[in-house]
PDB file with one MODEL, atoms N, CA, C and O in Angstrom:
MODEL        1
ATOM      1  N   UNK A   1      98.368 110.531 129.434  1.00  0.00           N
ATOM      2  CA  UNK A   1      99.799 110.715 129.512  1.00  0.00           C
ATOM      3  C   UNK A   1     100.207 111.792 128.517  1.00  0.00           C
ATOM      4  O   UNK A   1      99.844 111.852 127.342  1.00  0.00           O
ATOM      5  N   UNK A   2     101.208 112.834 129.309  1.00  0.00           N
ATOM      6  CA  UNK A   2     101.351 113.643 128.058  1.00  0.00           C
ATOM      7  C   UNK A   2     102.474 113.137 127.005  1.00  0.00           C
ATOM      8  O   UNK A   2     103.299 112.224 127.052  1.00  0.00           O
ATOM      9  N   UNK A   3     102.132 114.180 125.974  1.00  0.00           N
ATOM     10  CA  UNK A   3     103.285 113.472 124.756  1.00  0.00           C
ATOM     11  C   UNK A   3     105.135 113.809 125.148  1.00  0.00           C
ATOM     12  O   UNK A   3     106.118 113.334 124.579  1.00  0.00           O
ATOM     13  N   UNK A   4     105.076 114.751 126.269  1.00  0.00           N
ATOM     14  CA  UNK A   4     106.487 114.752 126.532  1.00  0.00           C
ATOM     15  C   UNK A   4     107.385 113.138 126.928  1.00  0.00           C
ATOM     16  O   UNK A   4     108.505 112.675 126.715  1.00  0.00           O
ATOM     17  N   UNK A   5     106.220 112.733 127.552  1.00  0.00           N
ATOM     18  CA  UNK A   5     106.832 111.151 128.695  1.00  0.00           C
ATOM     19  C   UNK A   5     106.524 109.988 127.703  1.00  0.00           C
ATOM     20  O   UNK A   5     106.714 108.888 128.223  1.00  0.00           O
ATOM     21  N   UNK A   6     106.228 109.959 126.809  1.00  0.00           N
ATOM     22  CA  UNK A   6     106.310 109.123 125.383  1.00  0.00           C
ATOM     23  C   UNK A   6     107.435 109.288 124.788  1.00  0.00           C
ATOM     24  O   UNK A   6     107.925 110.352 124.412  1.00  0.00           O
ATOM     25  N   UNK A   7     108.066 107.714 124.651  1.00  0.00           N
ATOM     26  CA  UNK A   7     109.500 107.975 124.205  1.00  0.00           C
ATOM     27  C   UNK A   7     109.042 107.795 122.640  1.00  0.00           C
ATOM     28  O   UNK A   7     107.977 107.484 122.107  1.00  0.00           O
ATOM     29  N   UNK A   8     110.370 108.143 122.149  1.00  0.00           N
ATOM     30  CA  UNK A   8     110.699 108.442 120.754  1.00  0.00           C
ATOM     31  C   UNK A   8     110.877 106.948 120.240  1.00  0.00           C
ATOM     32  O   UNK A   8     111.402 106.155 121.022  1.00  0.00           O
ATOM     33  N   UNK A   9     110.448 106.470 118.889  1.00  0.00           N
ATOM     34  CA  UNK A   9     110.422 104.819 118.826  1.00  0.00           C
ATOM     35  C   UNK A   9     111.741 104.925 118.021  1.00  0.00           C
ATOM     36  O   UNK A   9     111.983 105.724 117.116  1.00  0.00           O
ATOM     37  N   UNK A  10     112.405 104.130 118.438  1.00  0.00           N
ATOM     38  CA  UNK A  10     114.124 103.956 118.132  1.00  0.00           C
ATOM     39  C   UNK A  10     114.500 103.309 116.830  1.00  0.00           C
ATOM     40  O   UNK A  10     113.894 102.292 116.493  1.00  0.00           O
ATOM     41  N   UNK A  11     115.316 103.740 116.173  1.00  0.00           N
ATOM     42  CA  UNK A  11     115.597 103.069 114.826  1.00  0.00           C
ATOM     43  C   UNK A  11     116.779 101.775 115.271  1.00  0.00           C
ATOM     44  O   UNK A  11     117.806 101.634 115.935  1.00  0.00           O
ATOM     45  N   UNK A  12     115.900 101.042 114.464  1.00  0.00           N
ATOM     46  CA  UNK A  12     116.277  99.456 114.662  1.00  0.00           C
ATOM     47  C   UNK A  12     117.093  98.638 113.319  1.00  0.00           C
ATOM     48  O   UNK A  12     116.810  98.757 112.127  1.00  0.00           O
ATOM     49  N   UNK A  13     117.857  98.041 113.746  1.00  0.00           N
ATOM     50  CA  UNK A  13     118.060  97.142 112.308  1.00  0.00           C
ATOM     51  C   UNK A  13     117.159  95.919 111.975  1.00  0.00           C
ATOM     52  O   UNK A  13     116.677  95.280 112.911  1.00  0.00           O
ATOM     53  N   UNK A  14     116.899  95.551 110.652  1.00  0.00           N
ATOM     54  CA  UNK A  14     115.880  94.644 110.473  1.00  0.00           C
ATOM     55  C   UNK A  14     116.599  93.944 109.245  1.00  0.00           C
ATOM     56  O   UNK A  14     116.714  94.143 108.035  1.00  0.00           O
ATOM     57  N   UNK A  15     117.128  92.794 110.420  1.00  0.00           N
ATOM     58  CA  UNK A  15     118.213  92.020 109.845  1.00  0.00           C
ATOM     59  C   UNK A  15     117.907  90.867 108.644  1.00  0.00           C
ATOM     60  O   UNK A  15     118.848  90.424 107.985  1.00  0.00           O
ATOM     61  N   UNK A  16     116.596  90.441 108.422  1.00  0.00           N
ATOM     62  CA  UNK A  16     116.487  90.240 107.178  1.00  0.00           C
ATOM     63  C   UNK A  16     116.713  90.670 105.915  1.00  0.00           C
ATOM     64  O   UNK A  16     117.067  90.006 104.941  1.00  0.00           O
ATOM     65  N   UNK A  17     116.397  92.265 106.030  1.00  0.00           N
ATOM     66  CA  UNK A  17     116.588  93.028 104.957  1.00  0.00           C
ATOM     67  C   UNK A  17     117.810  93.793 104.756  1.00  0.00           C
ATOM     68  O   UNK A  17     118.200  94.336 103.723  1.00  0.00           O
ATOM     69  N   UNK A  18     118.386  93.748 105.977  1.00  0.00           N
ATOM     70  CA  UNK A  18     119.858  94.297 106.234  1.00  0.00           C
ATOM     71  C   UNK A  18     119.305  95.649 106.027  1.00  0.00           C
ATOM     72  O   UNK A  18     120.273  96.320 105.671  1.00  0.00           O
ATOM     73  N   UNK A  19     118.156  96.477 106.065  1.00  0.00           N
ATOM     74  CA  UNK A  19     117.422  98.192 106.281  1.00  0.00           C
ATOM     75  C   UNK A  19     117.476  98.596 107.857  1.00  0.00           C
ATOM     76  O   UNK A  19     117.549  97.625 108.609  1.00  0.00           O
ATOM     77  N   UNK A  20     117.460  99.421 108.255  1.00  0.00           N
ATOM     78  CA  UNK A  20     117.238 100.139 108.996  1.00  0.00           C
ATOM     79  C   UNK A  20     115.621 100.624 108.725  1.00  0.00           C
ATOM     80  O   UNK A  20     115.073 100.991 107.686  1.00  0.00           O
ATOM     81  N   UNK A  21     114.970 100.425 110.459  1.00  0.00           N
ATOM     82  CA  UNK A  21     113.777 100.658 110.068  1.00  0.00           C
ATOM     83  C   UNK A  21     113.268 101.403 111.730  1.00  0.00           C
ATOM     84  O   UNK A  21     113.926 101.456 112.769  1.00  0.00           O
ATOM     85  N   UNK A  22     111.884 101.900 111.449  1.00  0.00           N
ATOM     86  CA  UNK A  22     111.321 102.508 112.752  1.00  0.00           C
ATOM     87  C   UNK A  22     110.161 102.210 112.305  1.00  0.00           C
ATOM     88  O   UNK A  22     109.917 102.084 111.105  1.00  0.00           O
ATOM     89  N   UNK A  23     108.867 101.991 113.740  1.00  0.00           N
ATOM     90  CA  UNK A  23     108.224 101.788 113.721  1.00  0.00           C
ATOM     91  C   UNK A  23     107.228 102.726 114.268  1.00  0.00           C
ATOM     92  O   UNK A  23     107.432 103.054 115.437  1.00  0.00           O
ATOM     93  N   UNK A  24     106.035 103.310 113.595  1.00  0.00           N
ATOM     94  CA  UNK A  24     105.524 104.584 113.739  1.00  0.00           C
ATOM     95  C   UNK A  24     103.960 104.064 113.872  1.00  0.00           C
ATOM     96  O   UNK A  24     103.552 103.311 112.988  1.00  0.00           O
ATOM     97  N   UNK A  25     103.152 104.408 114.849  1.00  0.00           N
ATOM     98  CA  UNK A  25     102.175 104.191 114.698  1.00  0.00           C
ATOM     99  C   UNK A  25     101.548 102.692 114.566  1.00  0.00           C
ATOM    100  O   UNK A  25     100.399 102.347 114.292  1.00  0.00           O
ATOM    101  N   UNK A  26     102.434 102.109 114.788  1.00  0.00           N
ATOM    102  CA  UNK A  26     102.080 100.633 113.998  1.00  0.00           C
ATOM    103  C   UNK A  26     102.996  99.970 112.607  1.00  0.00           C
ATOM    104  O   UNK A  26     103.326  98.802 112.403  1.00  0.00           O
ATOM    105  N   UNK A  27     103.192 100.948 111.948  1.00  0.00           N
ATOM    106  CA  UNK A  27     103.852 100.817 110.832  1.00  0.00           C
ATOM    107  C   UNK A  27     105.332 100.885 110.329  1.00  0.00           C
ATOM    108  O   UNK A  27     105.971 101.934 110.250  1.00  0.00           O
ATOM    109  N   UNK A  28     105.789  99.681 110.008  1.00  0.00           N
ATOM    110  CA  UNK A  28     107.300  99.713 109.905  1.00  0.00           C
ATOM    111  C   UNK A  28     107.581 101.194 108.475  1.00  0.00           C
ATOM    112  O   UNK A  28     106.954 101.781 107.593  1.00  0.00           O
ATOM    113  N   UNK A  29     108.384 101.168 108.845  1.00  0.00           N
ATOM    114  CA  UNK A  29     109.124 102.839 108.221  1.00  0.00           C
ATOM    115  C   UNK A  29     110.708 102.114 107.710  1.00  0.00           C
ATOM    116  O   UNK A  29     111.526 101.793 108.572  1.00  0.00           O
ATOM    117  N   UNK A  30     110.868 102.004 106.886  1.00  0.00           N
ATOM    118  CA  UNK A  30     112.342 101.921 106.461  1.00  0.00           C
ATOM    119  C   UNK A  30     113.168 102.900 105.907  1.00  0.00           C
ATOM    120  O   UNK A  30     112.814 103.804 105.150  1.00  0.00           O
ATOM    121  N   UNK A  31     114.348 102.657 106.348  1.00  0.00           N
ATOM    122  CA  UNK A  31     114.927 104.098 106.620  1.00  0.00           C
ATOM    123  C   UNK A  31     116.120 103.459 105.057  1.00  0.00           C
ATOM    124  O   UNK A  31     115.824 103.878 103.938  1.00  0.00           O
ATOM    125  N   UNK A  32     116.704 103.002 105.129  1.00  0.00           N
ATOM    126  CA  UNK A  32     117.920 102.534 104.115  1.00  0.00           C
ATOM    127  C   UNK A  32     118.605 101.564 104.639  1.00  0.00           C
ATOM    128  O   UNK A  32     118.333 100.706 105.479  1.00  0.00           O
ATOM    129  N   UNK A  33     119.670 101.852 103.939  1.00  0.00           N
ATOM    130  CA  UNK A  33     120.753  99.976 104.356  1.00  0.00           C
ATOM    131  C   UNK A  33     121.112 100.906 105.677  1.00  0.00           C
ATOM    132  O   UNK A  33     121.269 102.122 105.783  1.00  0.00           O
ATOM    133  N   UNK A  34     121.178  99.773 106.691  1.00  0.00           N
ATOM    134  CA  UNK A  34     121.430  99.424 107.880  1.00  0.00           C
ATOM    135  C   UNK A  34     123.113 100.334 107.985  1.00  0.00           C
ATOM    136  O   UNK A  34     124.036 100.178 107.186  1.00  0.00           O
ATOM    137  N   UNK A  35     123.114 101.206 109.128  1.00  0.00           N
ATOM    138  CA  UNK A  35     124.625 101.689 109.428  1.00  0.00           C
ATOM    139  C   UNK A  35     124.907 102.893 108.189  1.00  0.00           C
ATOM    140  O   UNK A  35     126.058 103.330 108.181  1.00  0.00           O
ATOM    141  N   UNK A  36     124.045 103.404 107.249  1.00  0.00           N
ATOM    142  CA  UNK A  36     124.490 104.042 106.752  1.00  0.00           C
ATOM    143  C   UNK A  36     124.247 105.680 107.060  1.00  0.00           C
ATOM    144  O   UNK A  36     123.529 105.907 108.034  1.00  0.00           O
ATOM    145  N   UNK A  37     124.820 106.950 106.260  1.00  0.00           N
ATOM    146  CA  UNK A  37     124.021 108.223 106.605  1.00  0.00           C
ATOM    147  C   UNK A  37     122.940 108.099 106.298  1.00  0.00           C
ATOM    148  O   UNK A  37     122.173 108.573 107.136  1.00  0.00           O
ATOM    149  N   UNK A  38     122.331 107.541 105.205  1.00  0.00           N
ATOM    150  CA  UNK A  38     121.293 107.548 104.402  1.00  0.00           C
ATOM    151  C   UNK A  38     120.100 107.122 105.124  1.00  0.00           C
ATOM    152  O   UNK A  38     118.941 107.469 104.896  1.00  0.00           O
ATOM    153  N   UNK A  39     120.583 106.227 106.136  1.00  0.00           N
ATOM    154  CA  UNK A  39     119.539 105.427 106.884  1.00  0.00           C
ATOM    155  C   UNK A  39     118.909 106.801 108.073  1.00  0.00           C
ATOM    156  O   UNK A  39     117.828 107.307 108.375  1.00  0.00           O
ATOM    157  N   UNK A  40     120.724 106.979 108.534  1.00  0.00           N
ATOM    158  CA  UNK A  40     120.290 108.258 109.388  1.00  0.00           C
ATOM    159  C   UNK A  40     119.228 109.611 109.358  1.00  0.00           C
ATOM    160  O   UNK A  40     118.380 110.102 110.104  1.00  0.00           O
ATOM    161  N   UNK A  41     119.710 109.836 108.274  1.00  0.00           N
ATOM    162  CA  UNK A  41     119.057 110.818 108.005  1.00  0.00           C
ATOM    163  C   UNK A  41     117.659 110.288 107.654  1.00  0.00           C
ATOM    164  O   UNK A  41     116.836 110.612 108.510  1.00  0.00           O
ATOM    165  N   UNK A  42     117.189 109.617 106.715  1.00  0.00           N
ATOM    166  CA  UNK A  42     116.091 108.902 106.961  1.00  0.00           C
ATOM    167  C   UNK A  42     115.043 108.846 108.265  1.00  0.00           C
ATOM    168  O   UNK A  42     113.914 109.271 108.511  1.00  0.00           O
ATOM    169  N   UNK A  43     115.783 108.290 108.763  1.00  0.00           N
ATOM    170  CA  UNK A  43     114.636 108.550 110.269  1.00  0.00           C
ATOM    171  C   UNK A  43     114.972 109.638 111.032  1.00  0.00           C
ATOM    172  O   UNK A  43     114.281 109.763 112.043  1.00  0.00           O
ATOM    173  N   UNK A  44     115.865 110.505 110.848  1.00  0.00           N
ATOM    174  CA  UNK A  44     115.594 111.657 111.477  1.00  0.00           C
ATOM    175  C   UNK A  44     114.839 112.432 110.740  1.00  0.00           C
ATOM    176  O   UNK A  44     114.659 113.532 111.263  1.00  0.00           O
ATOM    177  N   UNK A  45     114.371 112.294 109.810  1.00  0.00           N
ATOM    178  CA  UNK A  45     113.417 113.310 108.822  1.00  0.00           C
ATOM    179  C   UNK A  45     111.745 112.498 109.376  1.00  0.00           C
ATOM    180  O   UNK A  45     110.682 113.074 109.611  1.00  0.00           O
ATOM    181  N   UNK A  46     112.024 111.188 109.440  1.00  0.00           N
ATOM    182  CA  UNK A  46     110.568 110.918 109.327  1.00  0.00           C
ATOM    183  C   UNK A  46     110.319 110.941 110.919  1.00  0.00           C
ATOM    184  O   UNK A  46     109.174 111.243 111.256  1.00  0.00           O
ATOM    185  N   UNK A  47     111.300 110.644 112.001  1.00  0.00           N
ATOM    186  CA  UNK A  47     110.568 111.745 113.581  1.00  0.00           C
ATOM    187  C   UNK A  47     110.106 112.752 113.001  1.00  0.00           C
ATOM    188  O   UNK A  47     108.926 112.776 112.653  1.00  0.00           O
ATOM    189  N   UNK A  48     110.768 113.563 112.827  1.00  0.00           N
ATOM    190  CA  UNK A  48     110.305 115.078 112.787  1.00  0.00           C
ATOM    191  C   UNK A  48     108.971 115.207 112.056  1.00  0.00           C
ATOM    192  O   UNK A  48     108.146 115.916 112.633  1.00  0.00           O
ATOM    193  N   UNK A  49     108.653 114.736 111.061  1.00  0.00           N
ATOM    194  CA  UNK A  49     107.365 114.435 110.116  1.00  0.00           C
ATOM    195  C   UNK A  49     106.310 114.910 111.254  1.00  0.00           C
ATOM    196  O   UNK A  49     105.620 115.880 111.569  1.00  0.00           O
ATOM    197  N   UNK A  50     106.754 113.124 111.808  1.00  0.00           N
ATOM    198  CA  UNK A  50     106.146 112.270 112.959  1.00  0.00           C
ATOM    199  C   UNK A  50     105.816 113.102 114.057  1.00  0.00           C
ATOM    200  O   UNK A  50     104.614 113.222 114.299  1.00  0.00           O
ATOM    201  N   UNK A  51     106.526 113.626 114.682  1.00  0.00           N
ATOM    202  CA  UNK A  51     106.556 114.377 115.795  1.00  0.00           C
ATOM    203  C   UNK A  51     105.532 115.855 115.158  1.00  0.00           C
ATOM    204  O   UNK A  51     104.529 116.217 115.772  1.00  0.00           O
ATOM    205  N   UNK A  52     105.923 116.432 114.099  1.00  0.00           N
ATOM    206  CA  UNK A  52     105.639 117.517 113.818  1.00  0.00           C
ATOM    207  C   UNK A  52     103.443 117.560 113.229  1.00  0.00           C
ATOM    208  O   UNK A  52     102.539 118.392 113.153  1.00  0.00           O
ATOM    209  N   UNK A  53     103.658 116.061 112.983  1.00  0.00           N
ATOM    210  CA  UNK A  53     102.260 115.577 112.943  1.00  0.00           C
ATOM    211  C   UNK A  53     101.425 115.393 113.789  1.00  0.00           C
ATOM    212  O   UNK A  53     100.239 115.416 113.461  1.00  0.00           O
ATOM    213  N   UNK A  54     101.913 115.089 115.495  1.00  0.00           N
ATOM    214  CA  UNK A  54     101.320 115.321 116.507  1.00  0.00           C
ATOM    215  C   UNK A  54     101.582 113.751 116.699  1.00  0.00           C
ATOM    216  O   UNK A  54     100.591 113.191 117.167  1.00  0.00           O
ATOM    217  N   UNK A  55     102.604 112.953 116.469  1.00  0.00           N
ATOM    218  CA  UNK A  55     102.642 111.455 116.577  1.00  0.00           C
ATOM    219  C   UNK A  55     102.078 110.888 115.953  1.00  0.00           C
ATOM    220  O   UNK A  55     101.893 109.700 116.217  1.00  0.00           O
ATOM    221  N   UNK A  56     101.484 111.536 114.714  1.00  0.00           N
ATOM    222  CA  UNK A  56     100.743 110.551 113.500  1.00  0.00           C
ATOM    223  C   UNK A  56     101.657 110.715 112.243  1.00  0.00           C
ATOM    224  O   UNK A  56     102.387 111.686 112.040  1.00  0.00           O
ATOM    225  N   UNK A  57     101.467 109.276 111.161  1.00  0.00           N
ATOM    226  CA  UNK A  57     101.785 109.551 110.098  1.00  0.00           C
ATOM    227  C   UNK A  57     101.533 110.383 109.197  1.00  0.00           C
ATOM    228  O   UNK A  57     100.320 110.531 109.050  1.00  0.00           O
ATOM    229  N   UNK A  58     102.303 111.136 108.370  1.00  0.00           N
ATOM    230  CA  UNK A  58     101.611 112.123 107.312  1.00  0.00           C
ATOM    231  C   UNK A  58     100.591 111.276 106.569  1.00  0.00           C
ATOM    232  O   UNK A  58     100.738 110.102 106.230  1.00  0.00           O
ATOM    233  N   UNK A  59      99.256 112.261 106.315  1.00  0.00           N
ATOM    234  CA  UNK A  59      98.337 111.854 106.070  1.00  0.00           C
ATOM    235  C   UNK A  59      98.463 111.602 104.304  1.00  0.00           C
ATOM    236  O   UNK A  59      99.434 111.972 103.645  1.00  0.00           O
ATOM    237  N   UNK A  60      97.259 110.896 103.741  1.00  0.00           N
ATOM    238  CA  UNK A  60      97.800 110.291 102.492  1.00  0.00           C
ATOM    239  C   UNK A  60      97.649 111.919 101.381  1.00  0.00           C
ATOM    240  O   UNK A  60      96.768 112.778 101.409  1.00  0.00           O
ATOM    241  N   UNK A  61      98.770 111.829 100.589  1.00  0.00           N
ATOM    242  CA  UNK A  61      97.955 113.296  99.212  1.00  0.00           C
ATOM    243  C   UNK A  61      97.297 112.580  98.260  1.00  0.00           C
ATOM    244  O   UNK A  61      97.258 111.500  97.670  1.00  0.00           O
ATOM    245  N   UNK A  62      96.559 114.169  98.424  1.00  0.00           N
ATOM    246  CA  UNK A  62      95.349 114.203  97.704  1.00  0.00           C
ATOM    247  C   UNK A  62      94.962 113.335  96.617  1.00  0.00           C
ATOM    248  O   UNK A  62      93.848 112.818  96.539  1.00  0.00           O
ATOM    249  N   UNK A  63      95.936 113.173  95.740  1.00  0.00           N
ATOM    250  CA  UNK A  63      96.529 112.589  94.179  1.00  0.00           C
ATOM    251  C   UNK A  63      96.633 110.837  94.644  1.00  0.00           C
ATOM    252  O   UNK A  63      96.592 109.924  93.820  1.00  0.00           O
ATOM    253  N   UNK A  64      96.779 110.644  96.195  1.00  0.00           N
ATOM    254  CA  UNK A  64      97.184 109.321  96.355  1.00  0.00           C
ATOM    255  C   UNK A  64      96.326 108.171  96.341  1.00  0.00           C
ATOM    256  O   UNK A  64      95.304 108.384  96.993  1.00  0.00           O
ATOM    257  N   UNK A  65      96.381 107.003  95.816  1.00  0.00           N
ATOM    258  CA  UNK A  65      95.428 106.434  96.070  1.00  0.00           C
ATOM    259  C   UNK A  65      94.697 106.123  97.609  1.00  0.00           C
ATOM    260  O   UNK A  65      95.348 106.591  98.543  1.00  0.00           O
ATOM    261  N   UNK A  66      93.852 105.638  97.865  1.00  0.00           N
ATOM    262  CA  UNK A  66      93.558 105.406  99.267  1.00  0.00           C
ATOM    263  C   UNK A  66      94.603 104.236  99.788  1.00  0.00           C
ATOM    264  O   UNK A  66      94.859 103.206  99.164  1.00  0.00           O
ATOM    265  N   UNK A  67      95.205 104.661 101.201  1.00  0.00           N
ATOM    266  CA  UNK A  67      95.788 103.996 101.930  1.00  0.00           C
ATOM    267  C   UNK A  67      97.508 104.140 101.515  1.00  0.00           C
ATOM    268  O   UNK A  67      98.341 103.663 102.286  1.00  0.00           O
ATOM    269  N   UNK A  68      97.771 104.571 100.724  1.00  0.00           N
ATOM    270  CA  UNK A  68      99.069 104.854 100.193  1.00  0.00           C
ATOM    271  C   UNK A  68      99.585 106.341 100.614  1.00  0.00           C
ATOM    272  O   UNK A  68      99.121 107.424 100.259  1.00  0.00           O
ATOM    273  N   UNK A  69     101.082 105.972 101.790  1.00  0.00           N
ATOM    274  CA  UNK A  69     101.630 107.299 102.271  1.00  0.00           C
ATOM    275  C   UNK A  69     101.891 108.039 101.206  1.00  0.00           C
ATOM    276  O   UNK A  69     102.214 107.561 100.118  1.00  0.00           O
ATOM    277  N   UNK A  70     101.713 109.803 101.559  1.00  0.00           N
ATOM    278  CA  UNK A  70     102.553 110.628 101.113  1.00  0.00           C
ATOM    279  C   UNK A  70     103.743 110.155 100.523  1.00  0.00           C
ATOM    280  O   UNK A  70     104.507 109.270 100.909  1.00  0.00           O
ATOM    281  N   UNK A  71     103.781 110.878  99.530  1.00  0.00           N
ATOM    282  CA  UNK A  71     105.540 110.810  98.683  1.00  0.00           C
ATOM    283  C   UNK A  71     106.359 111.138 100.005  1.00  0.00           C
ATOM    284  O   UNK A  71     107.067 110.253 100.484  1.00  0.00           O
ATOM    285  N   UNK A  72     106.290 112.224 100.527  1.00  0.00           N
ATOM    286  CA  UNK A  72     107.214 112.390 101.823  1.00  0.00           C
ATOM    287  C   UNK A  72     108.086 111.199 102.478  1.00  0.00           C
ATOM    288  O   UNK A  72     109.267 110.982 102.751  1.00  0.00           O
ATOM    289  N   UNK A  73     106.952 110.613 102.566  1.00  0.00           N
ATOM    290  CA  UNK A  73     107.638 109.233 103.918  1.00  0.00           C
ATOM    291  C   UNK A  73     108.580 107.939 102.623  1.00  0.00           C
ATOM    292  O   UNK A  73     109.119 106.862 102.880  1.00  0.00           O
ATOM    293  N   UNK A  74     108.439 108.611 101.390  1.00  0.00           N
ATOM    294  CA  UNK A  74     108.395 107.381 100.585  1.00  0.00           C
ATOM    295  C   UNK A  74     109.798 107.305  99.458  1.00  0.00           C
ATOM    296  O   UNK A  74     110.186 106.329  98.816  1.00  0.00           O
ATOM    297  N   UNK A  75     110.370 108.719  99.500  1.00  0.00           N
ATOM    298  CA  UNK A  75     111.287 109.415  98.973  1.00  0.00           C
ATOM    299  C   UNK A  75     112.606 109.499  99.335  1.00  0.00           C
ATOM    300  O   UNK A  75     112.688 108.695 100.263  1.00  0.00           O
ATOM    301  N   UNK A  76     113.669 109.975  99.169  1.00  0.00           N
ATOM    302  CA  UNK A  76     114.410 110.452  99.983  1.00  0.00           C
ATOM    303  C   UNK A  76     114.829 111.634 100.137  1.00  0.00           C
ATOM    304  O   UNK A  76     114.651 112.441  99.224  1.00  0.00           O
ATOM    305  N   UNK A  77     115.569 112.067 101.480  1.00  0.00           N
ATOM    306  CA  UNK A  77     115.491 112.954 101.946  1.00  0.00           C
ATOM    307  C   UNK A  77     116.263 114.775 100.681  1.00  0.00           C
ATOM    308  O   UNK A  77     117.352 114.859 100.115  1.00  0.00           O
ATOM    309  N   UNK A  78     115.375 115.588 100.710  1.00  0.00           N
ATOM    310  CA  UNK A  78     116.125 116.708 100.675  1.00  0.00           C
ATOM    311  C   UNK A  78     117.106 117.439 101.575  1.00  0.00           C
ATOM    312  O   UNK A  78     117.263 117.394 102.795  1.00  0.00           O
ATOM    313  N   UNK A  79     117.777 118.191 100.530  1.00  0.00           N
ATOM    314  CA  UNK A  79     118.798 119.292 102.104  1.00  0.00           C
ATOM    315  C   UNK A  79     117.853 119.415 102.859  1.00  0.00           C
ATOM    316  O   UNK A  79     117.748 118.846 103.946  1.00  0.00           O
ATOM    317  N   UNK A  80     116.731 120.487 102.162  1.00  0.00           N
ATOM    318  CA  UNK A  80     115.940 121.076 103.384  1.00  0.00           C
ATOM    319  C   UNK A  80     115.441 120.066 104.410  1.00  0.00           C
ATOM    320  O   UNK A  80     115.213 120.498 105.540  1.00  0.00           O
ATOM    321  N   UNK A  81     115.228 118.680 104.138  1.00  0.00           N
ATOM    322  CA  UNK A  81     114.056 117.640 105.381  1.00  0.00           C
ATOM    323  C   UNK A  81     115.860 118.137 106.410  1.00  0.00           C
ATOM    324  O   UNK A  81     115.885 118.491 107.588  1.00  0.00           O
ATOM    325  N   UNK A  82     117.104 117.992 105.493  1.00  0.00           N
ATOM    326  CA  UNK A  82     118.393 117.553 106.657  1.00  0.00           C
ATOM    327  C   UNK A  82     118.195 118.513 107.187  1.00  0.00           C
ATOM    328  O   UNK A  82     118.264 118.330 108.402  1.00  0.00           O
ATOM    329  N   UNK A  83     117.966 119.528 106.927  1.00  0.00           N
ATOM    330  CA  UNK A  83     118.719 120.975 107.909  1.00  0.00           C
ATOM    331  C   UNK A  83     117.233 121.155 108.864  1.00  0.00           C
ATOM    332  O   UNK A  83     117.029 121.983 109.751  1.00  0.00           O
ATOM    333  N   UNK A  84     116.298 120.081 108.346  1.00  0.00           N
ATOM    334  CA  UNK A  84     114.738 120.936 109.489  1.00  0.00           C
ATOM    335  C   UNK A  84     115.032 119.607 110.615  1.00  0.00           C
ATOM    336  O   UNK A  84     114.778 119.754 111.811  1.00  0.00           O
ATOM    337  N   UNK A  85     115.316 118.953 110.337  1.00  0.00           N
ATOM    338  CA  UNK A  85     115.485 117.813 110.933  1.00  0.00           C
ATOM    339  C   UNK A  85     116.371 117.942 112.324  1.00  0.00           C
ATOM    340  O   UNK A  85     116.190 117.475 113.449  1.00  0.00           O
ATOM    341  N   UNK A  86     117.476 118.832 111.723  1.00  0.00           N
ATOM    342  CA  UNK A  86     118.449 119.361 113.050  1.00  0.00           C
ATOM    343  C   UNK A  86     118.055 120.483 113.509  1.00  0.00           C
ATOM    344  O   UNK A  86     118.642 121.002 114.458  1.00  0.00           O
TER     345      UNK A  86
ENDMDL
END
């Protein structure tokens, strides 16, 4: 199947935590408190990651221990992730 007809995994609320979250690969992704920009922008930075990774998570840096994401996915967002994002 190509990657065009693969939908995009939808940001969800995850009402325990009252976060906003997406699920990538397997792996929950939390974006921020639920309904906010912060959340927004959040997962629109980490599609694009995502997408821009070929549908994989950014892989771990170098400096990281094993199994521990990139600072990227773990941070929050810069102008620049907002403006690449749109």
């Amino acid at each position: 199947m190509s990657h065009s007809h693969r939908p995009i995994p939808k940001h969800c609320h995850h009402k325990a935590s009252g976060r906003g979250v997406v699920r990538l690969n397997g792996k929950d992704c939390y974006t921020g408190p639920w309904g906010t920009p912060e959340a927004e922008v959040t997962y629109e930075r980490l599609l694009a990651e995502w997408l821009t990774n070929g549908r994989s998570l950014v892989a771990p840096a170098a400096d990281s221990p094993a199994g521990e994401i990139a600072p990227s996915l773990t941070t929050a967002p810069t102008v620049n992730d907002v403006i690449l994002a749109f």
